[in-house]
LOPAKE-252660 format. One record per residue (C-alpha): residue number from 1; x negated, y negated, z negated. Coordinates in pm, 1 decimal. Each point is the difference from the previous one (the first is absolute). Example, Ala and Ser with C-alpha at 12.3 -4.5 7.8 and 13.67 -1.06 7.14 Angstrom:
# residues 2
[site 1; [-1230.0; 450.0; -780.0]],
[site 2; [-137.0; -344.0; 66.0]],
***
This chain:
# residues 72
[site 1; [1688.2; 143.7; 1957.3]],
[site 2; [13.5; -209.7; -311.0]],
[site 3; [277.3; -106.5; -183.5]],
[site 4; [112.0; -328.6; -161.8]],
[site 5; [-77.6; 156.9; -315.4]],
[site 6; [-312.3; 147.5; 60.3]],
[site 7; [-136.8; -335.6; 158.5]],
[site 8; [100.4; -162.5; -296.7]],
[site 9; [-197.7; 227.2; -190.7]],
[site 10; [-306.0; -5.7; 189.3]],
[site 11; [28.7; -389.0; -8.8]],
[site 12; [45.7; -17.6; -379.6]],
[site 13; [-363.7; 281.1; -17.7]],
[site 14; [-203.0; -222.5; 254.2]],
[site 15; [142.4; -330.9; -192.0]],
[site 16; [-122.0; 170.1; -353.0]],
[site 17; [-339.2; 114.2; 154.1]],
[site 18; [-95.1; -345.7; 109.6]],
[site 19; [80.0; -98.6; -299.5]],
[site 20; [-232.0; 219.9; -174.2]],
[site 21; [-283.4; -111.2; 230.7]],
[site 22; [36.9; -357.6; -27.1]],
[site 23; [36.3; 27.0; -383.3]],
[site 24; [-367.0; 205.2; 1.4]],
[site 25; [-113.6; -280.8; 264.3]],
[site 26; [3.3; 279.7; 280.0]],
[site 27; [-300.0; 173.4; -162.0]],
[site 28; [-9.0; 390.3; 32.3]],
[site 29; [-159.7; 29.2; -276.1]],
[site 30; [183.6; -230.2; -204.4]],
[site 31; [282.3; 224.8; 92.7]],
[site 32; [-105.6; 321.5; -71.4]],
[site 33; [-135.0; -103.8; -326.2]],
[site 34; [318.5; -122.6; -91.6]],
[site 35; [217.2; 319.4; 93.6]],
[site 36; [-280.8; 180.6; -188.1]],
[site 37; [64.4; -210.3; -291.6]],
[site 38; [380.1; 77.0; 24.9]],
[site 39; [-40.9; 323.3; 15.2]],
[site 40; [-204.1; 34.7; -313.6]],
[site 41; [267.1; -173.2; -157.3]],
[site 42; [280.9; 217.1; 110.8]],
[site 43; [-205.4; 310.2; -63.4]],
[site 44; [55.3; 154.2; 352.8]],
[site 45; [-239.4; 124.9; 232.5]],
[site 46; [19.0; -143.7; 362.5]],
[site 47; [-348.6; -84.2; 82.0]],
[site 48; [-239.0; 268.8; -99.9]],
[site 49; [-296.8; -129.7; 119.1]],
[site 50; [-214.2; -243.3; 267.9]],
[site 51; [82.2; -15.1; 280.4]],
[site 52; [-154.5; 229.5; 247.8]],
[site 53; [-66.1; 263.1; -249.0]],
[site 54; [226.6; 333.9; -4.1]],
[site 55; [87.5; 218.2; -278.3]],
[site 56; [-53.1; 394.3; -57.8]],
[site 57; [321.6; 21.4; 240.0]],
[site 58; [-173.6; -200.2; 250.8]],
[site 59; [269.3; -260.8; -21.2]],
[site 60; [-38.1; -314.8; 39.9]],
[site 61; [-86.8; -284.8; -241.3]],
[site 62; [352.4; -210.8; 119.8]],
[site 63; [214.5; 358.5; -118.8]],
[site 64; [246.9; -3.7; -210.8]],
[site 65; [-42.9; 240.0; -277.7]],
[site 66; [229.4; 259.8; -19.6]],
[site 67; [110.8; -59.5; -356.9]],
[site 68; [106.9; -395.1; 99.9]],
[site 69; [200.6; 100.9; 306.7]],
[site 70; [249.4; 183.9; -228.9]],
[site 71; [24.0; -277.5; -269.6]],
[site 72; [147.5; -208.5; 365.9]],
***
């Protein structure tokens, strides 16, 4: 069951992904190009590579690397 709080939540991440989409005028690619551009900025690593291609671990391209999940 879902709280108050945790529908507010939800609402506030589906309100800031449609923004995001409309702002990139719904293009995937637009998109990813743009979170790949962030992330050059802000010198993590999120996405590694294209998608449908794996790495040595056989992870996905959509992983998180390891060393970003502890900066969280």
């Amino acid at each position: 069951m879902t709280t108050d709080t945790q529908q507010s939540i939800i609402e506030h991440v589906r309100s800031l992904k449609e923004e995001n989409a409309a702002e990139h005028g719904y293009s995937l690619e637009a998109i990813i190009a743009s979170a790949r551009e962030r992330q050059e900025a802000s010198g993590r690593c999120i996405i590694r590579q294209n998608r449908g291609e794996q790495d040595a671990d056989g992870q996905s391209a959509t992983a998180v690397a390891p060393d970003a999940e502890s900066e969280s």
